[in-house]
LUMMAR-605980 format. One record per residue (C-alpha): residue number from 1; residue in three letters; x, y negated, z negated. Coordinates in nm, 3 decimals, decimal comma. Each point is the difference from the previous one (the first is absolute). Example, Ala and Ser with C-alpha at 12.3 -4.5 7.8 and 13.67 -1.06 7.14 Angstrom:
BEGIN
k->1	r->ALA	u->1,230	v->0,450	w->-0,780
k->2	r->SER	u->0,137	v->-0,344	w->0,066
//
This chain:
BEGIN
k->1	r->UNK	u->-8,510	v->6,781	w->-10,299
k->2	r->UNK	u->0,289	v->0,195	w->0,160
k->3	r->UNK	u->0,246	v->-0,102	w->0,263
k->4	r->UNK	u->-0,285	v->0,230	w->0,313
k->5	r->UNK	u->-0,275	v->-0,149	w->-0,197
k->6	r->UNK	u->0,149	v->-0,362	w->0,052
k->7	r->UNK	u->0,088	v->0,076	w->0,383
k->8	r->UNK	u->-0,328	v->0,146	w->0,007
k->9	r->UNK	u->-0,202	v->-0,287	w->-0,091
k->10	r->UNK	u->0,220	v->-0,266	w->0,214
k->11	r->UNK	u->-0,052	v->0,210	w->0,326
k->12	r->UNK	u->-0,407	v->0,002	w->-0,069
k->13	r->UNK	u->0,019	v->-0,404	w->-0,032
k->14	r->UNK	u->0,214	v->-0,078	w->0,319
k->15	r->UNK	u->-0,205	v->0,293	w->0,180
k->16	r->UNK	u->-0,325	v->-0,228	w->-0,149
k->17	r->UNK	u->0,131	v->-0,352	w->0,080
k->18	r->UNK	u->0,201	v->0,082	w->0,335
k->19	r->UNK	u->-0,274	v->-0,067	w->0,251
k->20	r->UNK	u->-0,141	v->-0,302	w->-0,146
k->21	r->UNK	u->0,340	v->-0,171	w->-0,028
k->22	r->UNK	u->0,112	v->0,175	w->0,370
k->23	r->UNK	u->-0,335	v->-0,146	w->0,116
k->24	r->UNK	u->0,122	v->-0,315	w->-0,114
k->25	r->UNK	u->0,317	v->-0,023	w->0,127
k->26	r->UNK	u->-0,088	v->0,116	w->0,324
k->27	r->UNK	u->-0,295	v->-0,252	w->0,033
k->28	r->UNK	u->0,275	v->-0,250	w->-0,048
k->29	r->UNK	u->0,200	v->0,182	w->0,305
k->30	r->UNK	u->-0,297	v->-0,001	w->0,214
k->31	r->UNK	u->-0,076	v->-0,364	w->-0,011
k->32	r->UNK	u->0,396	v->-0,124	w->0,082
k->33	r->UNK	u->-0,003	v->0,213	w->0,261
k->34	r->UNK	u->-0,323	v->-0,100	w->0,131
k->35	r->UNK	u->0,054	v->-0,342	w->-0,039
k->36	r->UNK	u->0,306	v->0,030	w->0,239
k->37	r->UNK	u->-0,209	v->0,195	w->0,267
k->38	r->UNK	u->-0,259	v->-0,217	w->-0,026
k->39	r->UNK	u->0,168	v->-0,307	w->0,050
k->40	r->UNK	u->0,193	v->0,118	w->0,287
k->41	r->UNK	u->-0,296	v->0,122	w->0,186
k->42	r->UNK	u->-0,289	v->-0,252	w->-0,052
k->43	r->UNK	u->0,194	v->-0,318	w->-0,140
k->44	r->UNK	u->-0,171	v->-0,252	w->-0,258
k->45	r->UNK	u->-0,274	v->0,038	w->0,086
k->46	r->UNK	u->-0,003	v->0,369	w->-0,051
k->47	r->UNK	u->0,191	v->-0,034	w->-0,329
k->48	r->UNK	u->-0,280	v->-0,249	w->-0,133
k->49	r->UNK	u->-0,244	v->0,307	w->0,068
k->50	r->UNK	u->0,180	v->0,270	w->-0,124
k->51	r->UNK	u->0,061	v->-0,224	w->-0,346
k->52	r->UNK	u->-0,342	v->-0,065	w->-0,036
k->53	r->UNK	u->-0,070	v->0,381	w->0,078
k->54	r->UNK	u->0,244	v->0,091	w->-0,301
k->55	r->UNK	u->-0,199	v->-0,217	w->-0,224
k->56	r->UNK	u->-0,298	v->0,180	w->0,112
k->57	r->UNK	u->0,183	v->0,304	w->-0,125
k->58	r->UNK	u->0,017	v->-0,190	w->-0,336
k->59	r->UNK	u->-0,389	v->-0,022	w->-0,050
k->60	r->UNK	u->-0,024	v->0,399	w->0,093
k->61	r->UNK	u->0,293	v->0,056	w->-0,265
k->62	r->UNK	u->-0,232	v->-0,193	w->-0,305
k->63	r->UNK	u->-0,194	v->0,318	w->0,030
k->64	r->UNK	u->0,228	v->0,250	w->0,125
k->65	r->UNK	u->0,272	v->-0,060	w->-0,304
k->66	r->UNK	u->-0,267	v->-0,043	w->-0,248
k->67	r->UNK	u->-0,180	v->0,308	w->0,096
k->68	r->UNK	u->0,336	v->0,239	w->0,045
k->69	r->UNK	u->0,086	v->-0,145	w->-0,353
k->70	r->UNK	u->-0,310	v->0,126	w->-0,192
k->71	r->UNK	u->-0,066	v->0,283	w->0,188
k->72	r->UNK	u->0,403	v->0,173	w->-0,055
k->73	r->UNK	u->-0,108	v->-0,111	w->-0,389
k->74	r->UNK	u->-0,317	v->0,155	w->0,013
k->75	r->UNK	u->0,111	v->0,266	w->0,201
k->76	r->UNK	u->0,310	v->0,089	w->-0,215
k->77	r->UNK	u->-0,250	v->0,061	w->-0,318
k->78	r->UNK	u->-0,243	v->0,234	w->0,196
k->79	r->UNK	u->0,272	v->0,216	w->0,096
k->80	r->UNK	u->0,184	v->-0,027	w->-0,306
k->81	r->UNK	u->-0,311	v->0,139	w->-0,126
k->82	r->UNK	u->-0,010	v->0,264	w->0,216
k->83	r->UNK	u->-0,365	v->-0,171	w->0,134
k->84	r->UNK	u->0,030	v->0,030	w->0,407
k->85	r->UNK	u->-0,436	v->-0,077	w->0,034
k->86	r->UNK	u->0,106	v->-0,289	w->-0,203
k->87	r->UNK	u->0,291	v->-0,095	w->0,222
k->88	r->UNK	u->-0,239	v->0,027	w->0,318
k->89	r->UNK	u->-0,233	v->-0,218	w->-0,162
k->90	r->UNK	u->0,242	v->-0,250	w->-0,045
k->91	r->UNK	u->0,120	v->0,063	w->0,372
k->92	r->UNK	u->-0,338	v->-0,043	w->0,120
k->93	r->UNK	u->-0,031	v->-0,354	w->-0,174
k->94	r->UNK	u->0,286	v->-0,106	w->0,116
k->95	r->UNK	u->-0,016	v->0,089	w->0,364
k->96	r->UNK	u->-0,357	v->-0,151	w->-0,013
k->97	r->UNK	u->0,170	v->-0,338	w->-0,139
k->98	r->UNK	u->0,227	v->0,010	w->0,244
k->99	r->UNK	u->-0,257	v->0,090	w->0,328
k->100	r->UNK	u->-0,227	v->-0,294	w->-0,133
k->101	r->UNK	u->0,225	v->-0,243	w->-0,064
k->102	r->UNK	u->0,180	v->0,020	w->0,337
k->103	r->UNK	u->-0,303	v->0,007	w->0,189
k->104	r->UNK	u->-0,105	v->-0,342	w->-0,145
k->105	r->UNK	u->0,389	v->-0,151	w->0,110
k->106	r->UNK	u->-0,032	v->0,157	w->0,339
k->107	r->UNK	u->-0,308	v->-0,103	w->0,043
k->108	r->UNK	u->0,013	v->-0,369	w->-0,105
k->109	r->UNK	u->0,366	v->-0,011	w->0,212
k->110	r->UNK	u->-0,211	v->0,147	w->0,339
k->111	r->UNK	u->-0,257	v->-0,291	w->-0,062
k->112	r->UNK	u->0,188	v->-0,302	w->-0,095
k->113	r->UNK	u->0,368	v->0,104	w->0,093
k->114	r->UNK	u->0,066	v->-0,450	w->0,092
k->115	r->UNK	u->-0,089	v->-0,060	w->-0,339
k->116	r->UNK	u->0,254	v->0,240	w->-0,123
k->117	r->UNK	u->0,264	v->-0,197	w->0,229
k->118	r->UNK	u->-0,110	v->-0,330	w->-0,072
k->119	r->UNK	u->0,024	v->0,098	w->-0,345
k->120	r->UNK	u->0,342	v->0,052	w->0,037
k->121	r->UNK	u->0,088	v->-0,293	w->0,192
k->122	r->UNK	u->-0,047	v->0,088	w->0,356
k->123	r->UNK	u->-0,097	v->-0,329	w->0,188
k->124	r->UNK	u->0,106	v->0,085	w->0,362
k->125	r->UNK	u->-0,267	v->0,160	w->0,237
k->126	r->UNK	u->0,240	v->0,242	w->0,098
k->127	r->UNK	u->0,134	v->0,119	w->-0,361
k->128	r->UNK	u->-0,383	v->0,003	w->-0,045
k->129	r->UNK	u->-0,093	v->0,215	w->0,275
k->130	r->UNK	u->0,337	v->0,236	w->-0,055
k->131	r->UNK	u->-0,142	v->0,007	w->-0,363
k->132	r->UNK	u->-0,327	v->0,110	w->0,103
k->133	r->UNK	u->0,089	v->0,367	w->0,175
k->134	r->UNK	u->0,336	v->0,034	w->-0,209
k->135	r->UNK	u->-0,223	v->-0,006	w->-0,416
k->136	r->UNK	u->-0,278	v->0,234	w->0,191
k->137	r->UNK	u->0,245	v->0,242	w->0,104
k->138	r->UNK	u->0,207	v->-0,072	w->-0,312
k->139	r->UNK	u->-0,346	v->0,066	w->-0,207
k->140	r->UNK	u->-0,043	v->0,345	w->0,169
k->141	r->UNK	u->0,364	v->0,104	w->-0,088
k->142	r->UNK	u->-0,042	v->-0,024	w->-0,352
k->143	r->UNK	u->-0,296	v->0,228	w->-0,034
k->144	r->UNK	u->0,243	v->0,311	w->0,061
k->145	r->UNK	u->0,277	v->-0,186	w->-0,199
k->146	r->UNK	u->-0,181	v->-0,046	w->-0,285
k->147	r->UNK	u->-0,138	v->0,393	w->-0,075
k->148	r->UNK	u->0,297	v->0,121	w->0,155
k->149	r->UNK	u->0,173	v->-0,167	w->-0,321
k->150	r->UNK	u->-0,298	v->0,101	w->-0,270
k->151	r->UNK	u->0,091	v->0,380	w->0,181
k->152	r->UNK	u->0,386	v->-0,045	w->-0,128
k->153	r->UNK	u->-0,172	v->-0,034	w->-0,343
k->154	r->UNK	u->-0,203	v->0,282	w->0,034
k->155	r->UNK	u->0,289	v->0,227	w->0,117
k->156	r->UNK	u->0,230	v->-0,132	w->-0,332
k->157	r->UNK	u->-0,326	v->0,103	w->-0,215
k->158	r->UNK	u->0,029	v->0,345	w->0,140
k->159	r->UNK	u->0,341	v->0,007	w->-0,022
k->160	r->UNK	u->0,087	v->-0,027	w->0,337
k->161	r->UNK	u->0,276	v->-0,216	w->-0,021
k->162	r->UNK	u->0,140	v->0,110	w->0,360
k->163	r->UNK	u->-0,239	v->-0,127	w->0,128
k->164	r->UNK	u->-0,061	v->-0,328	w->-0,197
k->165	r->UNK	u->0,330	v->-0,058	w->0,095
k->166	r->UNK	u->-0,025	v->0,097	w->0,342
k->167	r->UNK	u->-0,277	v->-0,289	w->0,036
k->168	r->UNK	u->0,180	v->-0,236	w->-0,188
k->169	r->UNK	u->0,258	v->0,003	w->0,261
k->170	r->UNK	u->-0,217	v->0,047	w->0,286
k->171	r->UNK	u->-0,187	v->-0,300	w->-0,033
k->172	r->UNK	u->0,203	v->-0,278	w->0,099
k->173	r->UNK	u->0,249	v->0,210	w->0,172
k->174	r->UNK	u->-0,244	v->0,173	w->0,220
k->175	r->UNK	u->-0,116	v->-0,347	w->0,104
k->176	r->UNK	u->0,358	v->-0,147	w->0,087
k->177	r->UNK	u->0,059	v->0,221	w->0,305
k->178	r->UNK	u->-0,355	v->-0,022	w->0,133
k->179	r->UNK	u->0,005	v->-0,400	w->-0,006
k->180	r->UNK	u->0,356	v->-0,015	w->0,138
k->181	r->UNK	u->-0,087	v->0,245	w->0,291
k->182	r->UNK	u->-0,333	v->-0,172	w->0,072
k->183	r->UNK	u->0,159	v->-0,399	w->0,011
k->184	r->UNK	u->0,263	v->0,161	w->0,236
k->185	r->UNK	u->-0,256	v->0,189	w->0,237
k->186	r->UNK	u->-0,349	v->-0,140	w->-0,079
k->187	r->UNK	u->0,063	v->-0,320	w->-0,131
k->188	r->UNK	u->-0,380	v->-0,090	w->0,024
k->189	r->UNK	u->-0,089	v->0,226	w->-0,234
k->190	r->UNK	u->0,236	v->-0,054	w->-0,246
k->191	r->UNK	u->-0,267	v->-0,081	w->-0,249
k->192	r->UNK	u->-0,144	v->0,405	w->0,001
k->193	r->UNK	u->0,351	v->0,103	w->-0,140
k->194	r->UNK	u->-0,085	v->-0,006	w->-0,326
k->195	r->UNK	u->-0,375	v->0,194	w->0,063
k->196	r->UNK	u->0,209	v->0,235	w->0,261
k->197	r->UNK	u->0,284	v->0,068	w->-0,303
k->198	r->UNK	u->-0,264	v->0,104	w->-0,242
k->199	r->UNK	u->-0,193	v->0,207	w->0,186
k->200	r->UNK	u->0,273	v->0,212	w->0,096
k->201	r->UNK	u->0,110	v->0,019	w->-0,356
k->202	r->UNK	u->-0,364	v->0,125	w->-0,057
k->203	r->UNK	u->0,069	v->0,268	w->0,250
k->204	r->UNK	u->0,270	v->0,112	w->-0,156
k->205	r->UNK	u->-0,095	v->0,004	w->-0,323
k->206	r->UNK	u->-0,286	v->0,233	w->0,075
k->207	r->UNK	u->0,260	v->0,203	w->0,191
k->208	r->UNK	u->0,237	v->0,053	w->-0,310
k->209	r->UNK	u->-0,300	v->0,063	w->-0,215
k->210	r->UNK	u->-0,114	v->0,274	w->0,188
k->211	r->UNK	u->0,329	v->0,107	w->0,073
k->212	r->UNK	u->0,156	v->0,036	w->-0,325
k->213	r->UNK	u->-0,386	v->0,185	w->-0,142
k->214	r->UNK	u->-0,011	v->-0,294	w->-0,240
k->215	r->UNK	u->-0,311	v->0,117	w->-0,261
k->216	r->UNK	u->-0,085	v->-0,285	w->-0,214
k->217	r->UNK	u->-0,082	v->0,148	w->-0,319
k->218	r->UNK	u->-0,326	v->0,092	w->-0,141
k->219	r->UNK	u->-0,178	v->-0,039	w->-0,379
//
């Protein structure tokens, strides 16, 4: 393999592994800086509920990481193959994973949201109560976050890398500005920053997509 053929190759893997790992380390950003804002605006209390709220996260990512896993292997074959019905199929599967799977967390969380608390060591009435609104909003965020992140799959698939990156970035950093902005001027809703963040990353996403004529490809 020549010198381009080399350079070649090492620009297709970092183009293929930049928005997982950006993902990553932005994740990490997000919950420093959210920890700070948290803490500043609600107290212990507050940082007991957005902990147990992260762990939440946790239980949607034993899915989430196991599905984006198989379906960028799975996906890679079909369209190394050249096989985009195949491709959809495996789409299809895993969006319907991923729809089914959340509905059953939300839906337990919106019944039994003490338990999940209590679980997790809150024995105070109040860190109970905070608990209570804080997971069912919480629970509601992660719908968008979660197919918002299967999408940056899809887009590296296509080759879209732009925009697999573009929502790598977007979101955690989308979400630091909207929770800093809403614990300085709506404190009491501080908890909706994270559903508020991904919805207008949704937004935008559909904006660039129809902006930029993407045409994912077809068999």
């Amino acid at each position: 393999m020549g010198g381009d053929g080399l350079l070649a190759s090492w620009k297709r893997i970092i183009g293929q592994g930049a928005p997982l790992a950006l993902a990553s380390i932005c994740l990490t950003l997000l919950l420093l800086s959210a920890n700070s804002i948290v803490l500043s605006t609600t107290g212990r209390t507050g940082i007991f509920v957005f902990a147990v709220c992260m762990n939440l996260l946790q239980v949607y990512n034993l899915f989430l990481s196991g599905t984006c896993q198989t379906l960028q292997s799975l996906g890679a074959i079909q369209v190394g193959k050249g096989d985009y019905n195949g491709l959809k199929a495996v789409l299809r599967r895993a969006f319907r994973f991923i729809t089914v799977s959340m509905a059953i967390t939300c839906a337990f969380v919106w019944i039994d949201p003490q338990a999940i608390a209590r679980l997790f060591g809150a024995v105070d009435p109040a860190m109970i109560q905070e608990s209570k609104h804080a997971l069912r909003v919480f629970a509601l965020s992660f719908i968008p976050f979660c197919y918002i992140y299967v999408l940056m799959i899809v887009y590296k698939l296509y080759s879209q890398h732009r925009m697999a990156l573009f929502i790598s970035l977007a979101l955690s950093l989308t979400v630091i500005p909207v929770l800093w902005l809403m614990a300085r001027y709506v404190p009491q809703y501080l908890w909706y920053s994270y559903l508020v963040a991904y919805v207008i990353e949704a937004v935008v996403i559909f904006i660039l997509h129809k902006a930029r004529h993407i045409q994912f490809k077809q068999a």
